[in-house]
N, C-alpha and C positions, 0 to 999 in steps of 0.2 A: 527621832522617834516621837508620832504623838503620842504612845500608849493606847491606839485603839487596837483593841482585837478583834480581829477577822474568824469567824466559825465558817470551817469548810466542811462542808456536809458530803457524804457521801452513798452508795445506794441503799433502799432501804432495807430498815433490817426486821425480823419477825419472830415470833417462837412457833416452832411445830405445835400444832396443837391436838392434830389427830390423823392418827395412821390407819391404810386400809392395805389391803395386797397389792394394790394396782395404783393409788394416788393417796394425796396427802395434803391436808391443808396449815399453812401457816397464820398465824393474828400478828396484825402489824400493829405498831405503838397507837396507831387510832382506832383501833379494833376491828377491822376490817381484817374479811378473811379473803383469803388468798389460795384458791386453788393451786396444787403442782402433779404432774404427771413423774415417771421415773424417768423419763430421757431430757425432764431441766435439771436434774441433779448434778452437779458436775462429779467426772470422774468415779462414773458408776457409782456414785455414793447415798443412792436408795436406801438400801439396806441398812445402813447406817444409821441413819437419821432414826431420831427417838423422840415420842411426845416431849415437850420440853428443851429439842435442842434450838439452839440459834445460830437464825440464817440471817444471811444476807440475800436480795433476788432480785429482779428486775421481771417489773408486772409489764404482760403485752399488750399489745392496744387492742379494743376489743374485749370479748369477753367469751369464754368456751362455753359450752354446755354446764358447768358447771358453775357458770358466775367468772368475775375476773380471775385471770388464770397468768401465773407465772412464767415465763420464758428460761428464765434461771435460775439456781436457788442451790449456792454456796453453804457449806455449812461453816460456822465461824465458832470462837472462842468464846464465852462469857464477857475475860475481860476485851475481845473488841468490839463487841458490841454496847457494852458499859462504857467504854472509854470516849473523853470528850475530844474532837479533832479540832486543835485550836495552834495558832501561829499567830504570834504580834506579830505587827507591822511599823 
């Protein structure tokens, strides 16, 4: 073992930041916002989603009517999104 550690990133993650009846946008850690429609929710999970919670998504190439627009958009825990993904080597 040299003792180097390896950060293994994985997709990005964001907080809701405003809810309408029909779509929703999330702010990713660089502030950029992120459009979502209710059929990238996974598992009908629309309704769920509340200002403030955190996702996880995957933004699609291009961009909607609305500015760059999500493809995906997991809702995730607090702590995995707080939590750092790390693995020596």
């Amino acid at each position: 073992m040299r003792g180097d550690v390896k950060t293994l990133t994985g997709p990005p993650h964001g907080t809701v930041v405003r809810m309408f009846d029909e779509y929703g946008f999330v702010r990713m850690s660089d502030g950029q916002e992120i459009y979502f429609a209710p059929n990238a929710v996974l598992n009908d999970g629309f309704e769920a989603l509340k200002v403030g919670s955190a996702v996880e998504l995957t933004v699609a190439e291009g961009e909607g009517a609305m500015g760059p627009q999500a493809s995906m958009v997991r809702p995730i825990s607090e702590v995995s999104r707080d939590s750092e993904r790390r693995t020596e080597i």
